[in-house]
C-alpha positions as CSV (number, residue, x, y, z in Angstrom):
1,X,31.3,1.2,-34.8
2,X,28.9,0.7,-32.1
3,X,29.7,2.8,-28.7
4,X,29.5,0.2,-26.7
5,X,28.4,1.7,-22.9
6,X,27.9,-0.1,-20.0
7,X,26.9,2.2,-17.2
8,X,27.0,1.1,-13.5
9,X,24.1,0.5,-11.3
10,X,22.5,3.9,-10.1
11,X,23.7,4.5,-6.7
12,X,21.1,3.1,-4.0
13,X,19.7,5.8,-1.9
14,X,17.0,5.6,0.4
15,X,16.8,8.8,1.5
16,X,16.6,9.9,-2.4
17,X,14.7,7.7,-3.7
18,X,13.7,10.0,-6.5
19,X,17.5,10.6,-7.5
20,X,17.8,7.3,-8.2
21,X,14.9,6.8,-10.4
22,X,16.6,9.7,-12.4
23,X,19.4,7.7,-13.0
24,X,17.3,4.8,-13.8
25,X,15.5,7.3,-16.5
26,X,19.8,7.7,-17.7
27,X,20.2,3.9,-18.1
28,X,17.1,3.5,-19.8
29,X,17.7,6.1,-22.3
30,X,21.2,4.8,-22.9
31,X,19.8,1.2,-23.8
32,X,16.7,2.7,-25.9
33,X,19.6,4.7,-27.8
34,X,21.7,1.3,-28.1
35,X,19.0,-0.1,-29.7
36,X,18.5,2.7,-32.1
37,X,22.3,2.7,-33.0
38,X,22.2,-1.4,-33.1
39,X,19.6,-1.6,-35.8
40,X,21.5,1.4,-38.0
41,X,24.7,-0.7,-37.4
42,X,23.5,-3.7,-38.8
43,X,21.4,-2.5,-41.8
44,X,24.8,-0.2,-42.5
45,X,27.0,-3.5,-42.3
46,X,24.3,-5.9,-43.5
47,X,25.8,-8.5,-41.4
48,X,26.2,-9.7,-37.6
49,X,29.3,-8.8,-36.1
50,X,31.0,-9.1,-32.3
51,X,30.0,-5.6,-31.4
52,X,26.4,-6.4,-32.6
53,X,26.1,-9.5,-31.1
54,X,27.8,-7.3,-27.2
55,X,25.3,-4.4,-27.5
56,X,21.9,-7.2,-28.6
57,X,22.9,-9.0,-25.2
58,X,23.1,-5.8,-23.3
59,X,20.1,-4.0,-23.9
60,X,18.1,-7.2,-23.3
61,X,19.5,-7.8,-20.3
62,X,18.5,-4.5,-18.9
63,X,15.1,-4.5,-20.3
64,X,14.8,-8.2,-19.2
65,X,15.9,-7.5,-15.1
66,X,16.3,-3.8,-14.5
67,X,13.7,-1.9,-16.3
68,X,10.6,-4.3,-15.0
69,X,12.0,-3.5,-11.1
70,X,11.6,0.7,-12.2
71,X,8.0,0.1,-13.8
72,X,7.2,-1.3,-10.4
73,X,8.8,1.4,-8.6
74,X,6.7,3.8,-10.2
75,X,3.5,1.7,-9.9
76,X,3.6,1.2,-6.6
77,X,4.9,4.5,-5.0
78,X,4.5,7.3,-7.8
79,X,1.1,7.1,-9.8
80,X,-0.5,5.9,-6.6
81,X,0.0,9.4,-4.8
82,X,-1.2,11.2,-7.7
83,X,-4.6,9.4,-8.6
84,X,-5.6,9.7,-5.2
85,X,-5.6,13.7,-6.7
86,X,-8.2,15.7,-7.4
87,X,-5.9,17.5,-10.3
88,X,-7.0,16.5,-13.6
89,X,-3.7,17.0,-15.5
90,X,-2.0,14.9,-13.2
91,X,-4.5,12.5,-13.2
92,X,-4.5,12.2,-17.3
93,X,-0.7,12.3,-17.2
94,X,-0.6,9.1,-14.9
95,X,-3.0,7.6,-17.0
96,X,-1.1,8.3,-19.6
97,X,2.0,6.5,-18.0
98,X,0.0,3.7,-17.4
99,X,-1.1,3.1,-20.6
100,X,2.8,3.1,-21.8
101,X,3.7,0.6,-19.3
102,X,1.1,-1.4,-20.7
103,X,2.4,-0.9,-24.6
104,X,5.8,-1.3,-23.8
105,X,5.1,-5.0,-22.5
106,X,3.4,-5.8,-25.0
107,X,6.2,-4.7,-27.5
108,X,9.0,-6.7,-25.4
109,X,8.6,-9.5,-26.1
110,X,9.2,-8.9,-30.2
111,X,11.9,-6.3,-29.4
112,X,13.4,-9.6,-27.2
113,X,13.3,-12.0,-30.1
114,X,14.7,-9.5,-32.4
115,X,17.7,-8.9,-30.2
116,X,17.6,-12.6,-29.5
117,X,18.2,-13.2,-33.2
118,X,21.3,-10.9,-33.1
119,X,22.8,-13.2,-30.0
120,X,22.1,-16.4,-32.1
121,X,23.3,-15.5,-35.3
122,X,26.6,-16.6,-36.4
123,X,29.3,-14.2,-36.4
124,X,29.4,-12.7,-40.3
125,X,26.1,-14.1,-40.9
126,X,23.8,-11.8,-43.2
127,X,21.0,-9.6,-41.6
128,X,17.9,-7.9,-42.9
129,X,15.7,-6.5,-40.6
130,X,11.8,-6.2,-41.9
131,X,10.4,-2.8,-42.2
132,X,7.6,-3.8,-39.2
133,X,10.6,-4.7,-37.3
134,X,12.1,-1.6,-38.0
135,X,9.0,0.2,-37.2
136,X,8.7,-1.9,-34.0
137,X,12.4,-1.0,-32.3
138,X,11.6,2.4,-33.1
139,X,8.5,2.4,-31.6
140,X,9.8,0.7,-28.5
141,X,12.3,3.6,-28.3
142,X,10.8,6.1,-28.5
143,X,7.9,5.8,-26.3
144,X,10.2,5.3,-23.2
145,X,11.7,8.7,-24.4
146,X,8.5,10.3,-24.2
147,X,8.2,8.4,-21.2
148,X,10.5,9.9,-19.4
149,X,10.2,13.3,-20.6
150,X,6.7,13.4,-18.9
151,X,7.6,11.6,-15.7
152,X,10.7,14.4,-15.4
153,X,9.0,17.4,-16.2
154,X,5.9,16.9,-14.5
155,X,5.1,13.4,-12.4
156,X,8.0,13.2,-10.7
157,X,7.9,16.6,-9.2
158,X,4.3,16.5,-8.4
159,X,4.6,13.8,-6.9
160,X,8.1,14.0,-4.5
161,X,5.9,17.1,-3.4
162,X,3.1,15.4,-1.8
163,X,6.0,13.2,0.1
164,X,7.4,13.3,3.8
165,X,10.9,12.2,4.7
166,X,9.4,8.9,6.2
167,X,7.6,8.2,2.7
168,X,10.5,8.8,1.3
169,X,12.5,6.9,3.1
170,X,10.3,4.0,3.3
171,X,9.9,4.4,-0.8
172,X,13.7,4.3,-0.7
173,X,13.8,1.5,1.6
174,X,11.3,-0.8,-0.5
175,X,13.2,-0.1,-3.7
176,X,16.3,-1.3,-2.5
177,X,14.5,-4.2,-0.4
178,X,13.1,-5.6,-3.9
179,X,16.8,-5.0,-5.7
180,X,18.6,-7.2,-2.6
181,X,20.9,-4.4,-1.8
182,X,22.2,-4.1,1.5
183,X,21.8,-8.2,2.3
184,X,17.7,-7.7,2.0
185,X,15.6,-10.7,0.7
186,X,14.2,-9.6,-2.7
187,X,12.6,-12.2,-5.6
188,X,13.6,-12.5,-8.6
189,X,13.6,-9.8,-11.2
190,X,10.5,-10.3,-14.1
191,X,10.4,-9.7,-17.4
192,X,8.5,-7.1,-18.7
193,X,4.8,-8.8,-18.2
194,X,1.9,-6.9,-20.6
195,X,-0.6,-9.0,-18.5
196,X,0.6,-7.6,-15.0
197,X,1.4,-4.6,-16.6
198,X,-2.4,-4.2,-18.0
199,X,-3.6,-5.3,-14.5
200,X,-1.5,-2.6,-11.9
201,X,-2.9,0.1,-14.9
202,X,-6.5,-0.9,-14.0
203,X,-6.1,-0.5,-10.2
């Protein structure tokens, strides 16, 4: 059996804007373990079932809309901060981060048409997945683990340091502005891009 999660929207706070990329770091590692546990599922029951089919439509759905919106968060108001910096583990740490938003786009779109197979297959229908598939979703996974583990312990702190209340506030602001909460315009959520994503690492 699959365990099935789906976890509410981290709660919208502009004056802890940081907070609520934390709980954006909890959703994503939630999907990336969905994932994980989908693929063991199906090569355990060799077939597509319901709960296969549920937990396929989830995690693209957040990787499609919600996890494109917290790459740009940290694009435009984390990494920024810190390559303005003159401290060179920072500055390769960011680099770092960069480069995974990069690889991670470039990945998507495979990961999507794997999960995409899952949603189209008929229920019962047989399922192999190839061993460079396999090696793909695990891939995928585990870089946003490592992902997050440097962004926690070290990026994030850094950089909430080097940040007034109004910055905060305004980074706050901004995020919520480009989600639509609170009535704000905002456009439409993007899929993971690699070509934007390649871009916003070069500036």
């Amino acid at each position: 059996m699959i365990a099935l999660s789906d976890p509410a929207a981290p709660q919208a706070d502009h004056d802890a804007p940081f907070e609520w990329l934390r709980a954006c770091h909890d959703r994503v590692e939630r999907m990336a373990h969905l994932l994980q546990r989908l693929q063991v599922h199906l090569q355990q029951r060799a077939a597509v079932d319901r709960q296969a089919k549920e937990a396929a439509q989830q995690v693209q759905r957040y990787f499609d809309l919600a996890a494109p919106l917290h790459h740009e968060d940290e694009e435009k108001h984390v990494f920024p901060r810190l390559l303005a910096g003159a401290d060179a583990a920072l500055l390769a740490a960011v680099t770092r981060l960069q480069a995974d938003h990069v690889a991670m786009a470039a990945d998507w779109p495979a990961v999507r048409a794997w999960l995409q197979r899952v949603v189209d297959a008929p229920l019962g229908a047989q399922w192999k997945t190839s061993a460079d598939e396999a090696v793909l979703l695990q891939r995928f996974a585990e870089r946003y683990e490592a992902h997050i583990a440097l962004e926690e312990q070290t990026v994030f702190p850094a950089a909430q340091a080097c940040m007034d209340e109004a910055a905060l506030r305004a980074m706050g602001d901004d995020m919520m502005r480009r989600r639509a909460i609170g009535g704000a315009a905002s456009p439409q959520a993007r899929p993971i891009d690699a070509a934007s994503a390649s871009t916003r690492a070069r500036t």
